[in-house]
C-alpha positions as a printed Julia matrix, in Angstrom:
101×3 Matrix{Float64}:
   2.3   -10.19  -20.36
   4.13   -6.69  -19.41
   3.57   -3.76  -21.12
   4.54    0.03  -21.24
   3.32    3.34  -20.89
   4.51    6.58  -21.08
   4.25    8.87  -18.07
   3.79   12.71  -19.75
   4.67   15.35  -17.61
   3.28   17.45  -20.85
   0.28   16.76  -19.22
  -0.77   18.87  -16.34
  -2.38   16.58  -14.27
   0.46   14.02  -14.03
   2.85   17.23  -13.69
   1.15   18.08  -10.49
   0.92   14.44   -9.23
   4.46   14.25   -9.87
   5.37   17.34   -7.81
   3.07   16.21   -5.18
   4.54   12.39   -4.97
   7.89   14.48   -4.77
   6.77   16.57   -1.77
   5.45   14.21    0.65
   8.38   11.93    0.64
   9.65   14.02    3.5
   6.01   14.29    5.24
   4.66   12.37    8.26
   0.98   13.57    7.77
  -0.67   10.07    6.76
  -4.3    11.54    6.45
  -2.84   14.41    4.17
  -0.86   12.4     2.19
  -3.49    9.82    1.39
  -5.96   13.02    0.74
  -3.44   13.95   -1.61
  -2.94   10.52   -3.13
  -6.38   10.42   -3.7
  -6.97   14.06   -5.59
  -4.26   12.84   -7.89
  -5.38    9.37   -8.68
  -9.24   10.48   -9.91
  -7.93   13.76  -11.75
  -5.28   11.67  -13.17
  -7.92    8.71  -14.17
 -10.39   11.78  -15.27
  -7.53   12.42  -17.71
  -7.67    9.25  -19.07
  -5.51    7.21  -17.26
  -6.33    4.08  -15.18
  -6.76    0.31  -14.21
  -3.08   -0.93  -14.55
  -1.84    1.9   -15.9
  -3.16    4.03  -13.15
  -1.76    1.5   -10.62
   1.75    1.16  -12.15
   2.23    4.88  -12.77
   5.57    6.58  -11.2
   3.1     8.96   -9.27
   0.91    5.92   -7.65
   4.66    4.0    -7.05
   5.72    6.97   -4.81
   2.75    7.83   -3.11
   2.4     3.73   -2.34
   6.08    3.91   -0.71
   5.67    6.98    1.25
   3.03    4.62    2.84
   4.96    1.61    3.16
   7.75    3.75    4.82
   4.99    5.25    7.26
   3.62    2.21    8.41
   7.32    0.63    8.58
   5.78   -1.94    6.36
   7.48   -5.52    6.03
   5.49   -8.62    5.07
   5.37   -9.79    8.4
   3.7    -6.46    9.68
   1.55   -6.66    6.68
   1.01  -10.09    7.62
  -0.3    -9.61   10.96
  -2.52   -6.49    9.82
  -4.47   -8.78    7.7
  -5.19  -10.84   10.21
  -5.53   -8.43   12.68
  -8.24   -6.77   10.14
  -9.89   -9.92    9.95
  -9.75  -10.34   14.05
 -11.24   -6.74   14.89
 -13.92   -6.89   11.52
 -15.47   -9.9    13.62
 -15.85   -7.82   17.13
 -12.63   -8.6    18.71
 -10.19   -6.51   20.32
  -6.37   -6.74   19.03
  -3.21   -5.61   20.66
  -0.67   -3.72   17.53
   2.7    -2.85   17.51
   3.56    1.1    16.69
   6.84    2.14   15.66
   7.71    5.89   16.34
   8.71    7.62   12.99
């Protein structure tokens, strides 16, 4: 069953997250943007938020497709990461595709 919450932006940890979500939508850093991601999820779930909530937020929505627009993710590409993952997890070697940003 779906619920509802309310994002606050009262609140100043989801204020920041916010502004933060905002800002990297325009970066190419994956390593700081994840670092980012990151800071704001556990401050966010140290302010009470988490589980679905946390994972449904606005804030965890945009940081999730700043990813998916990094990696130039599309099932297929997810797809063959999985497997890939699997592939390289039991000592092989696996050839990847990268797309220039």
């Amino acid at each position: 069953m779906m619920s509802k919450a309310i994002a606050n932006g009262t609140v100043e940890a989801q204020r920041k997250a916010a502004s933060d979500a905002r800002e990297v939508q325009d970066g190419v850093n994956i390593i700081a943007i994840i670092g980012a991601f990151h800071r704001h999820l556990v401050t966010m779930r140290d302010s009470g938020i988490c589980g679905d909530r946390l994972n449904n937020h606005p804030v965890s929505i945009a940081f999730v497709s700043k990813l998916n627009s990094l990696c130039r993710m599309t099932n297929g590409r997810e797809i063959a990461a999985l497997i890939a993952v699997d592939r390289i997890e039991h000592g092989e070697a696996v050839e990847y595709e990268v797309i220039p940003i």
